[in-house]
Structures are given as structure tokens and as C-alpha cells.
C-alpha positions in Angstrom: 72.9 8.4 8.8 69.2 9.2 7.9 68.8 10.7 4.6 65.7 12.2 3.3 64.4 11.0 0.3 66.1 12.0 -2.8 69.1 13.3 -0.8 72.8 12.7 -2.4 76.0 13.3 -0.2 79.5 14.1 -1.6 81.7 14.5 0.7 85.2 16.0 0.5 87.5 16.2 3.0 89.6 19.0 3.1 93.9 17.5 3.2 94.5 19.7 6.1 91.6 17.3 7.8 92.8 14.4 6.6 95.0 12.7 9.3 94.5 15.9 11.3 91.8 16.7 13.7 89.0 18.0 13.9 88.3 21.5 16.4 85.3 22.5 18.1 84.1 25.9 16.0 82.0 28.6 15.6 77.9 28.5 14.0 76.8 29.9 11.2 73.0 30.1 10.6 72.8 30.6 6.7 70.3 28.1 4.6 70.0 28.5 1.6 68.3 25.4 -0.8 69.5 24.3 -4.1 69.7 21.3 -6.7 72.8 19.6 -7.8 73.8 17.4 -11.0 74.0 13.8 -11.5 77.7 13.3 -12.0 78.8 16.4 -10.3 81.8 15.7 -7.8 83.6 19.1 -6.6 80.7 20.1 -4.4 82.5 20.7 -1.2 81.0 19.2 2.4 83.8 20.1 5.3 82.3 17.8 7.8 84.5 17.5 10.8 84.5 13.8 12.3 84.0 14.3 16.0 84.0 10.8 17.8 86.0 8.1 18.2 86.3 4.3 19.7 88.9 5.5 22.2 87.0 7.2 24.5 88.5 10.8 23.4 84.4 11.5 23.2 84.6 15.2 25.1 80.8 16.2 26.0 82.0 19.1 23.5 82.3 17.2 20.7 79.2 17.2 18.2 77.0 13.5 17.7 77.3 12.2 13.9 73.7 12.9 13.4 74.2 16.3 14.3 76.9 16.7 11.9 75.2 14.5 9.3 72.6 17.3 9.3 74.9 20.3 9.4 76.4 18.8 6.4 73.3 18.2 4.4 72.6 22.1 5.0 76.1 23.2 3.6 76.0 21.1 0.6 72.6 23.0 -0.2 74.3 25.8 0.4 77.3 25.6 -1.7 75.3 23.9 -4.7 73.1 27.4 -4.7 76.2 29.5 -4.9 77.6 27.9 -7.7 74.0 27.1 -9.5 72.7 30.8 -8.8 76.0 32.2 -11.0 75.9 29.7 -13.9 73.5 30.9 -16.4 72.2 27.2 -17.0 71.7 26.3 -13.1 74.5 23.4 -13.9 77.4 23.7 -12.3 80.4 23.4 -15.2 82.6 20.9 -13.4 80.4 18.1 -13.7 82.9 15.3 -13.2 83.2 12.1 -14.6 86.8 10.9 -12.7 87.7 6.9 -13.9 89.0 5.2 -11.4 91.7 3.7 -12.9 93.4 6.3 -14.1 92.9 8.4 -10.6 96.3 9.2 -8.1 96.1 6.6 -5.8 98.0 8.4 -3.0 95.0 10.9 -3.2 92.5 7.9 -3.2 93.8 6.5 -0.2 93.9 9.1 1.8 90.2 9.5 2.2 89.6 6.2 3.2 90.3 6.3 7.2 88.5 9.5 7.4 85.5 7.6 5.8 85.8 4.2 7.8 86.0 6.3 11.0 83.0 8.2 10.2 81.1 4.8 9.2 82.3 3.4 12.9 80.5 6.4 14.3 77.4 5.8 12.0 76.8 2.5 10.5 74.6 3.8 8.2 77.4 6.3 6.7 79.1 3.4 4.9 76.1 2.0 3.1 74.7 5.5 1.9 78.3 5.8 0.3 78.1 2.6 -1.3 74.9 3.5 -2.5 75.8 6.7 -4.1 78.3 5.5 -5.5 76.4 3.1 -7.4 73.8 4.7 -8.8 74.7 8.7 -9.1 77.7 7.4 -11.3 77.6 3.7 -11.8 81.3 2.2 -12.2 83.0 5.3 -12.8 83.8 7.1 -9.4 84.3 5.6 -5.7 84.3 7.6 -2.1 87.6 6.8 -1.7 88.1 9.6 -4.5 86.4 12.5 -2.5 89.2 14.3 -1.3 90.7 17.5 -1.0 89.6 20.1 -3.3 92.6 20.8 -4.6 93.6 17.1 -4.8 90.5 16.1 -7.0 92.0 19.1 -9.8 95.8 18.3 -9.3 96.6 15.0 -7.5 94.4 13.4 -10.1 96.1 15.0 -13.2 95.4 12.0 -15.2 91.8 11.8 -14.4 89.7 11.9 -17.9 87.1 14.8 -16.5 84.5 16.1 -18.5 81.5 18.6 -18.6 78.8 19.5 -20.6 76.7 22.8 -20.6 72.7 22.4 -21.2 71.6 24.8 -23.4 67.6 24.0 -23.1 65.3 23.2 -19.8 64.9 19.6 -20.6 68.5 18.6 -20.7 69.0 20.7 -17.6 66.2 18.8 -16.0 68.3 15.5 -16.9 70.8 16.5 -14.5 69.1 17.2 -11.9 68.5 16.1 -8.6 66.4 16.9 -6.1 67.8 18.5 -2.6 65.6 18.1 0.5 64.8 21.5 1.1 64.6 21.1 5.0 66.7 23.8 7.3 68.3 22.0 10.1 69.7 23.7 13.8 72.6 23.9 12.7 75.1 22.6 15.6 76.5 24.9 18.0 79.8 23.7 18.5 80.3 23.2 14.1 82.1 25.7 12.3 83.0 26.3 8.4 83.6 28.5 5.6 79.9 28.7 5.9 80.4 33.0 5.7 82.4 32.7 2.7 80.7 30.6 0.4 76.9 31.9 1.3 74.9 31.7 -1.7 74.2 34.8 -3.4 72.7 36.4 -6.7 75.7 39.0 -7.0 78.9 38.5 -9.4 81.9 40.0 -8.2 84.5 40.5 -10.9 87.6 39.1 -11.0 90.8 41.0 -10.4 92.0 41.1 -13.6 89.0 40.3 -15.8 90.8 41.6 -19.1 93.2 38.2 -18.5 90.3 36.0 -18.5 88.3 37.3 -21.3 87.9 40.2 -23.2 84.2 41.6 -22.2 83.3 40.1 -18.7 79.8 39.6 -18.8 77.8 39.8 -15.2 75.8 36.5 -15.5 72.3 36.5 -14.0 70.9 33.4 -12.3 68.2 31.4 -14.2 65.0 30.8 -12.7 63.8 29.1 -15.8 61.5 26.0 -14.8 62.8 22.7 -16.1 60.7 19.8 -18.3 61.1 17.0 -19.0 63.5 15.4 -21.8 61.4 14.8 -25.4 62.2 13.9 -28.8 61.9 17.7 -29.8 64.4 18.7 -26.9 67.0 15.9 -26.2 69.5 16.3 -23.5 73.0 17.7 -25.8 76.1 18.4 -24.6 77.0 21.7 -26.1 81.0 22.3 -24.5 82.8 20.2 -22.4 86.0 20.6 -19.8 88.7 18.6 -20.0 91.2 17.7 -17.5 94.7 15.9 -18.5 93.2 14.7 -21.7 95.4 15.2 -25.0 92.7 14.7 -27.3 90.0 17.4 -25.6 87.0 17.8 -28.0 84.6 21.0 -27.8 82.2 22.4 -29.9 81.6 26.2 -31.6 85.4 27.0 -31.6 85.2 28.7 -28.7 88.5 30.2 -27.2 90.0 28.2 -24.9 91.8 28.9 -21.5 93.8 26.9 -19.5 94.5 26.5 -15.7 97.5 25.2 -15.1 96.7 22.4 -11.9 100.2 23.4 -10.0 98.4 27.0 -9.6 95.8 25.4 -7.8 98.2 23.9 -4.9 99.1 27.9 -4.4 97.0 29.9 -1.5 96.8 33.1 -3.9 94.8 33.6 -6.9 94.3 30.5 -9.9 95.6 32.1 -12.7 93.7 31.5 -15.7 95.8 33.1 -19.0 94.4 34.0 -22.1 96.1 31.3 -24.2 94.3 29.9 -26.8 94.7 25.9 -27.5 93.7 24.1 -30.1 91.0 21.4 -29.0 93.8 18.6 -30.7 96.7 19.7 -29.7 98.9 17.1 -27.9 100.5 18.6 -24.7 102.8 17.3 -22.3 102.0 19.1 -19.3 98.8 18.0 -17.5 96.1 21.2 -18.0 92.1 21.9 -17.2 90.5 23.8 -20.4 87.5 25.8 -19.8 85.4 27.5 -22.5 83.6 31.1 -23.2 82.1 32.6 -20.2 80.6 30.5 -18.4 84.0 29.2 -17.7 85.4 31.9 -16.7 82.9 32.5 -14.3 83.3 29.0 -13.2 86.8 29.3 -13.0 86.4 32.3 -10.5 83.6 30.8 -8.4 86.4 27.6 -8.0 88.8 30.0 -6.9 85.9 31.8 -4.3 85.5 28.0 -3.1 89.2 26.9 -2.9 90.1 30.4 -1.3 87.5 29.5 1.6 89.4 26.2 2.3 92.4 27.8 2.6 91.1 30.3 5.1 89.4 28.1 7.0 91.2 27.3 10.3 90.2 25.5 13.5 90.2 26.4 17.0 90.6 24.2 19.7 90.0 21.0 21.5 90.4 18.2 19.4 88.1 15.4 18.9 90.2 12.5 17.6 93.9 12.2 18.4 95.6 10.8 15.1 99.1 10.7 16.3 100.2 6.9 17.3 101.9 6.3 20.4 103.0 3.0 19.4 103.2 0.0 17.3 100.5 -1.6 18.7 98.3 1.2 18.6 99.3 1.8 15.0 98.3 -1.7 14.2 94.9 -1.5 16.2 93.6 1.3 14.3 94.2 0.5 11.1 93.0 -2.9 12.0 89.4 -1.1 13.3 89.9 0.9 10.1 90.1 -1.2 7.2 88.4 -4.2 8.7 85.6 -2.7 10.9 86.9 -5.5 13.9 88.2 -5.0 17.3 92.4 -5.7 17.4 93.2 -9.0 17.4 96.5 -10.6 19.0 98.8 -12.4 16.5 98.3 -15.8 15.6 94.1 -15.7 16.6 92.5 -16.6 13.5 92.8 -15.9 9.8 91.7 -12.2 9.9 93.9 -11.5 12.9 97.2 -13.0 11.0 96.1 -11.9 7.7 95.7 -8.0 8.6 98.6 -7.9 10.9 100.7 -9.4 8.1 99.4 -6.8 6.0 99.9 -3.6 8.3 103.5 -5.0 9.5 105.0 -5.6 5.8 104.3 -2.4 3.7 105.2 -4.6 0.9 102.2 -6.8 1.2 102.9 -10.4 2.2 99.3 -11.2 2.3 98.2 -8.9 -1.3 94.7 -10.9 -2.0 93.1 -10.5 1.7 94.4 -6.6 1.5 92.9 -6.4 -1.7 89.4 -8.0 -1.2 88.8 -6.2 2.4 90.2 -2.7 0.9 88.4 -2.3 -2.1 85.1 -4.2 -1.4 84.1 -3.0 2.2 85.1 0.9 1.5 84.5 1.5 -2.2 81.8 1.4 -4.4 80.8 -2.0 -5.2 81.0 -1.9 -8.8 84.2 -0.1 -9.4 85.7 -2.4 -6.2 84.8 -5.4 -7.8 86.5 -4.9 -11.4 89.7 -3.1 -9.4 89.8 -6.9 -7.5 90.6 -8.7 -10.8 92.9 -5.5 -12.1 95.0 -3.8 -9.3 98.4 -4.2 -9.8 100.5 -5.2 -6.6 102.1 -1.1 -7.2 99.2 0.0 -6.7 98.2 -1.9 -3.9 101.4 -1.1 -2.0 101.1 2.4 -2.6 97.9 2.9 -1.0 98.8 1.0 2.0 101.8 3.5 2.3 99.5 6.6 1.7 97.1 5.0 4.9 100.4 4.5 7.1 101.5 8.4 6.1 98.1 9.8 6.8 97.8 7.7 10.3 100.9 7.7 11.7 102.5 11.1 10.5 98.7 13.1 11.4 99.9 16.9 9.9 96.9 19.0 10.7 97.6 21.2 7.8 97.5 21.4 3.9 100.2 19.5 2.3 101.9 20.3 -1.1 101.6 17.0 -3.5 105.7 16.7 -2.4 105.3 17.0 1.0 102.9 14.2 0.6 105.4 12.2 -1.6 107.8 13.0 1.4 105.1 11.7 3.9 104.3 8.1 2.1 108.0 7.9 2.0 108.8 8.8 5.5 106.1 6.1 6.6 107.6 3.4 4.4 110.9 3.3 5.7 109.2 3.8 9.0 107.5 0.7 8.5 110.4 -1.3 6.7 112.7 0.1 9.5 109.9 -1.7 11.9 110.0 -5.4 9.5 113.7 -5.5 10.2 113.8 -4.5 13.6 111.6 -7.7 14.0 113.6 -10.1 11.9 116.8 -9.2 13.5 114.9 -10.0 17.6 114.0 -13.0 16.0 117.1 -14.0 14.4 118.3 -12.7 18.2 115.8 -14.8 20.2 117.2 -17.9 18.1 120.5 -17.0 19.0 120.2 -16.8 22.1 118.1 -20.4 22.7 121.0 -21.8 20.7 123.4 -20.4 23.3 121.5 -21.7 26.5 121.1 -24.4 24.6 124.7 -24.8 24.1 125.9 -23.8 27.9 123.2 -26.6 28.9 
């Protein structure tokens, strides 16, 4: 995966992706450029993975450097929509998700999606890791980037915050550069590209009186950024917070809360006018915003989110993710997590070890899972303290969340029940499997015993 200089990818893959497949679309020949923060997460990149190791490769189907570009080219694009409507050119959800505290259904179900991609590109893997390291250092993985509406409701208990720069130099603190270089973009790729085109115009939102009581039509800022200095340090001046009880803002502003359920809905995120106070302790899990630059936030996330739901593929699927067996269950999650080519039982260590794992959901072999998950896929500073601190729950519910994305392959958006249903449905699946085994064996002894017997 070349990357220019400078160049950051976040990539988020939409749920209706994720165990799906990918269709051949239309092209969209928009480019804007743009900038993006530090520790900004929900930038959106719908990149659709279109090759795979079992020679589904259809002469339709785009190379990964193709769509490496076309991807580098929409995340410019998105980053100017949302930078050219925030009057400080800093996106407000700039996101600072702890890992330990993330859904780790949602976590998981990134991962394959990921590891395919890397088998397509070896260089995807390492970029990841890199980014991961030092955008934000020990605080958020890759294995977190997915679904839009997963990063703002699956992860309820995520700490998130944000802060607003009020001068040039603390806006120049979070700022990265974006390599400003149009690519073709790929015939045969196809996005929300249309509905997410940058542009300098506000539209209003339905019902503006419900989200504040003046809505202000924000101009972009073209103000050129220097650096930090003692006269002009880099101060947060309001912040977002997202499922934490003890939110702390500044300037009293009014607060107004998003509810994350609304989010799962394809209609409009409400956003009510009810004012909280900053230490109030609540029991439902909520995402405050502040003054207007919220609310125009809040709106632009509901542009974005309303393009995901929209977008729909066509035809002629690149990877098929619906097993046909077993065997073929085992070999690609083997390929998946381990980067290896299947291996038989009983040759070698790895080959036991992984087949172990994949065949018992309940983990019969919890340290090799554990070592190969979190340190080949994740970030490697937030894989090696989760190592030394992942519970065996946690383990076993991830492998369950990589069974119900591989196995069940929906093509569409799920509700966070339907994926509860899923990870469910592919445990008993694979405990149903376990005990079919045990009882052929206990069958096959049986049955030597008998011949042995009649002999």
C-alpha cells in the first residue's frame, strides 16, 4: 500500500460490508483536498475489498492499489466537507476511544475485513500498525474502525472526547497534512461519493428551532494556521462526551443530547433541546454536544450517516463470504487470523493450536488465540498491554463475533440485536459442531471395541 508522505488512513467499514460483499459500482470524479486531526476517528473511507486467495479474482474486480488510491481521494474528500462547515477547520468528533472499555463484538468484526485486505496488500497491515501507533499512541486499534454507526452506539461505553480550537495555533496542533494529489479514480468503484461532496453551502436542518434557538449559517475558515507559542497554547475550550457520567465542559453552554439508539434508525438523529447538567449522573448511555458548532456537527453526522444508509451495491461480487463447509470455515479463518496457508490436523503446533481454537468457541488453546489475535492485527501498543489483561470473556466473545461475521455473511446493516442474534446463532453453531465430533469419536471407539469384541 504506497502512501505519500504525511498520508494517514482511517478506514471504516461500513456493517452492511462487513461479512458481506463487495459489488462492482459506479465512478464518481469529485476531488476535493483537505486536512484532518490527530486523534480524529469517524472520518468515513468505504473501501470495497475486491480480491481474494480463492481465485474468485473476476477481471472486473478492481487491484488493491487501485482502490488504495480511490480511498485516499474520498477520505480528502469527506475531511473537506466536514472541515469547510466547522468554523475552526476541526472536525468536533475528534475521538479519543480506550480500548478497554470498547464493545468487543464491534471490535471484532473489523478484523477479517482488515486481514483480508492485508493478504491482498502486505503493506496494508503495517501502515495500520503504524497509524495506530503514532496518530494515537495506546489508545485506539484498527480493529475499532467500524461501522459508523457502531463507533457512536456499539461502543456506548467508549470515554470520547473533543475539544474546539479557538486560535490558529492550537488548530495547527491538530493538524495533519493530506497529500493533495488527485488520483483516476477507478472505473469499476462506486460510493456515496455524490452525497458527501465537499462544499461551502449549509443547509439547515429540518427543524432547526429543536436544535437551537437562532441557527447560525457557519462560514468556512480560511484562516492560515502557526505554530503553537507560549503567547498562544493549544486549549481545549468544549469537549463531547460519549457514555461518560462525569462530562466536563466549559462556558456553561447548553447542552444537547443524542440519544445513540437514534443513530441505529435510517431516518433523521434526533437531537432535543434538553439541557443537562455537565455532572449529572445518567443511566442511559448519551453523546452531549455544545453551542453551535455542535449542532452543525450533529447535522453534518447525520448528512454522513444518511449517505451510508443509501448507499447500495450493484452486482457481481468479488469475495464470496458464505462457507460451504467446515473445512472451508476453518481454512479461512486460519488464512485470516494467522496469515498461513490451512494446515491438516495434528501438523505442527500452529496447525493444532488454531484448529483447536476455531473448533472449540470456548477456547481450549486461550494464550496462542490471544498472542496471534491481538499482536499480528492490532496496534502494537494497545495489543501488547490487552496480552497481560484480556479476560477469557472477552476473548471468547470476539472469536464468536469472527464466526458470526464469517459464517452467517448478511450483506446488509444489522441492528446491535440482530448482531447479538448473529454471535449467538454462530456459537451454538459451533458448539453444535464440538459435540457432533465428540459423539463420532465416542462412536468410532465403540465401534473398534465391537470388532474387537466379534474378533
Amino acid at each position: 500500500m504506497a502512501l505519500a508522505a504525511g498520508t494517514s488512513i482511517i478506514i471504516i467499514f461500513p456493517s452492511y460490508l462487513i461479512g458481506g460483499r463487495q459489488e462492482r459500482p459506479k465512478a464518481d470524479r469529485t476531488s476535493p483536498t483537505s486536512m484532518i486531526t490527530t486523534n480524529t476517528t469517524p472520518i468515513l473511507i468505504f473501501l470495497l475489498i475486491t480480491a481474494s486467495e480463492r481465485g474468485n479474482t473476476a477481471s472486473n474486480c478492481t487491484s488493491p492499489s487501485e482502490i488504495t488510491k480511490y480511498g485516499t481521494w474520498l477520505l480528502r474528500q469527506v475531511v473537506s466537507k466536514l472541515n469547510r462547515k466547522s468554523p475552526h477547520q476541526v472536525p468536533l468528533l475528534q475521538l479519543q476511544t480506550y480500548y478497554e472499555q470498547a464493545d468487543v463484538d464491534s471490535q471484532a468484526k473489523a478484523i477479517p475485513l482488515i486481514n483480508l485486505l492485508a493478504k491482498c496488500d502486505s503493506k496494508f497491515r503495517q501502515a495500520a500498525k503504524e497509524f495506530a501507533d503514532k496518530a494515537i499512541p495506546s489508545v485506539l486499534t484498527i480493529a475499532q474502525a467500524t461501522a459508523v454507526h457502531d463507533v457512536l452506539t456499539a461502543t456506548a461505553k467508549a470515554k470520547i472526547k473533543s475539544a474546539t480550537a479557538q486560535t490558529a495555533a492550537a488548530r495547527q496542533q491538530l493538524k495533519i497534512e493530506i497529500d493533495s494529489t488527485t488520483p483516476a479514480i477507478p472505473t469499476t468503484l462506486c460510493t456515496a461519493a455524490k452525497a458527501i461532496a465537499a462544499t461551502k453551502d449549509v443547509t439547515s436542518p429540518e427543524n432547526p428551532e429543536q436544535i437551537q434557538p437562532e441557527y447560525k449559517k457557519l462560514a468556512p475558515d480560511d484562516t492560515a494556521a502557526s505554530e503553537p507559542s507560549d503567547a498562544h497554547p493549544a486549549t481545549a475550550t468544549s469537549m463531547v462526551c460519549f457514555g461518560n457520567n462525569n462530562c466536563q465542559t466549559t462556558g456553561g453552554q447548553t447542552h444537547y443530547e443524542i440519544r445513540g439508539k437514534e443513530l441505529y434508525k435510517e431516518t433523521a438523529v434526533k437531537v432535543t433541546a434538553a439541557e443537562r447538567k455537565p455532572t449529572q449522573s445518567r443511566s442511559e448511555k448519551w453523546l452531549v454536544i455544545s453551542d453551535e458548532q455542535g449542532s452543525q456537527t450533529s447535522h453534518e453526522l447525520h448528512g454522513l450517516y444518511t449517505a451510508v444508509q443509501a448507499y447500495e451495491p450493484e452486482t457481481t461480487p468479488c469475495w464470496p463470504f458464505n462457507k460451504k463447509s467446515d473445512e472451508d470455515f476453518r481454512a479461512d479463518v486460519q488464512r485470516t487470523l494467522l496469515g498461513t496457508e490451512p494446515t491438516k490436523e495434528g501438523e505442527g503446533d500452529k496447525g493444532s493450536a488454531i484448529n483447536s481454537m476455531i473448533d472449540n468457541t470456548y477456547g481450549t488453546d486461550i494464550k496462542t488465540f490471544n498472542e496471534k489475535f491481538w499482536n499480528s492485527i492490532t496496534g502494537t501498543n494497545v495489543a501488547k498491554s490487552r496480552r497481560d489483561t484480556a479476560p477469557k470473556a472477552e476473548i471468547k466473545s470476539a472469536m464468536t463475533a469472527i464466526a458470526a461475521v464469517d459464517m452467517l455473511g448478511t450483506a446488509k446493516a444489522v441492528s446491535w440485536g440482530a448482531r447479538k442474534k448473529a454471535a449467538a446463532v454462530a456459537k451454538k453453531t459451533l458448539k453444535s459442531q464440538d459435540k457432533k465430533k465428540v459423539n463420532a469419536r465416542k462412536r468410532t471407539k465403540i465401534s473398534a471395541k465391537l470388532r474387537m469384541a466379534a474378533n
